[in-house]
Each structure stands twice: as C-alpha cells, then as structure tokens.
KOLTIRO-429845 format. One record per residue (C-alpha): x, y, z; residue in one letter. Coordinates in pm, whole numbers, plus 50000, padded with zeros to 5 digits. Example, Ala and Ser with C-alpha at 12.3 -4.5 7.8 and 13.67 -1.06 7.14 Angstrom:
% KOLTIRO-429845
512304955050780A 513674989450714S 
This chain:
% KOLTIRO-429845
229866088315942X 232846086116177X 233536119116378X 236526128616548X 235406147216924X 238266166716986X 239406198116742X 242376195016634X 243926220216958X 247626224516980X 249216254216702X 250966236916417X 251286233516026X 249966207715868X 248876199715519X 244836200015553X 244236176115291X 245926148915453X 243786157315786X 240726133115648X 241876100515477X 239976081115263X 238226050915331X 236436026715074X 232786031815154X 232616054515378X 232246091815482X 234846106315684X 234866137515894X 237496155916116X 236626189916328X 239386214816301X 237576241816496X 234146241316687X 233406278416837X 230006291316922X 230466315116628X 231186281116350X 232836250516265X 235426236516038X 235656203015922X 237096185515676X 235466155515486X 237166125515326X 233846110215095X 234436080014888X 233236071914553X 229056071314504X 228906084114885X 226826116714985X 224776132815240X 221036134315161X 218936162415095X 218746184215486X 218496222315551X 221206237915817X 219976268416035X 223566286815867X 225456294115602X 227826267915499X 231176272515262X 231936241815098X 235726243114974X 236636209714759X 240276201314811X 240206170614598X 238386153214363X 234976161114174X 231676167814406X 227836168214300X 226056195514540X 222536201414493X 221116238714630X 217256245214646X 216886218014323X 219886227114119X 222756209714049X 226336221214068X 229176202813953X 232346211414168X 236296199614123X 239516208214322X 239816245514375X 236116254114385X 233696265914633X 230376272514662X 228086289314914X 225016269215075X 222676294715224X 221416288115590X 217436273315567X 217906264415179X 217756223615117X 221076209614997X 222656178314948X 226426165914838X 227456132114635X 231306122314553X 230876116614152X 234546108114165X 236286109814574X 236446146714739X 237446158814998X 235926191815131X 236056213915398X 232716226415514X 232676266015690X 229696267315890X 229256303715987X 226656308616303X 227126341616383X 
C-alpha cells in the first residue's frame, strides 16, 4: 500500500475524489490531514483488493465516495455503495474488500 508522507498543506479546493487514483491491483492511500487529535485519508482500492481483519485503538468513519465496498464489523457484513458511511468502533475487529472499485475516505478520530 503506497502512502503519500506529506498532508496535503497549502488551502485550496479541490475535488476529493480525484485526490486517490486508481491503480489495477493495488491499494492506494493519500493523507489529507494528520493531527494528534485524527487523520484523513482517502483510499483508491481496486477490484478484489482489501485490508484484512485488524482492530484500531479509535473510532474510524469510513465515507465511500465511489464504487461498492464489503466492510466486515465484529463478524458482520455490511454492504456499502457511493454516498454511505459507516462507523467502525475503536478496539472492535474490522476489515474492508472492494466488491466492485471504491474509493473511501477513512476519519480516524483519537481524541
């Protein structure tokens, strides 16, 4: 999983979905803020990819911009499409799979 280091910085407008492009394969990731108190980053996944099963110390908001996303909370499936969210509470197992492409962005909230 490719990471960019540097948030994106200056003040600007931009269209967020084109802020993590595609690529056959592959997961892609960009930071758009990373603050002691969270982190936003948006995620480009391809077809079939996913993140395996893990457990974050914090809440996370997953937002899907594009596309159609499996995310699995504590065992249970949810099926997500453009428009949805879905909250994954902090210490509970989850995991994410593109059934079709997605992009997301992911709210971690640490304080």
């Amino acid at each position: 999983m490719e990471q960019s280091k540097k948030a994106v910085a200056k003040i600007q407008v931009v269209k967020m979905i084109d802020l993590a492009v595609y690529q056959e394969g592959s997961i892609i990731s960009r930071t758009i803020i990373d603050k002691k108190a969270g982190t936003v980053t948006l995620f480009a996944f391809d077809e079939e990819q996913g993140l395996s099963e893990h457990v974050a110390p914090y809440d996370a908001l997953v937002c899907i911009l594009d596309g159609e996303a499996e995310v699995t909370i504590s065992g249970k499936v949810y099926h997500l499409k453009e428009g949805e969210i879905i909250l994954m509470p902090a210490n509970k197992p989850h995991a994410l799979k593109a059934v079709k492409r997605f992009k997301m962005m992911l709210i971690m909230v640490k304080a």
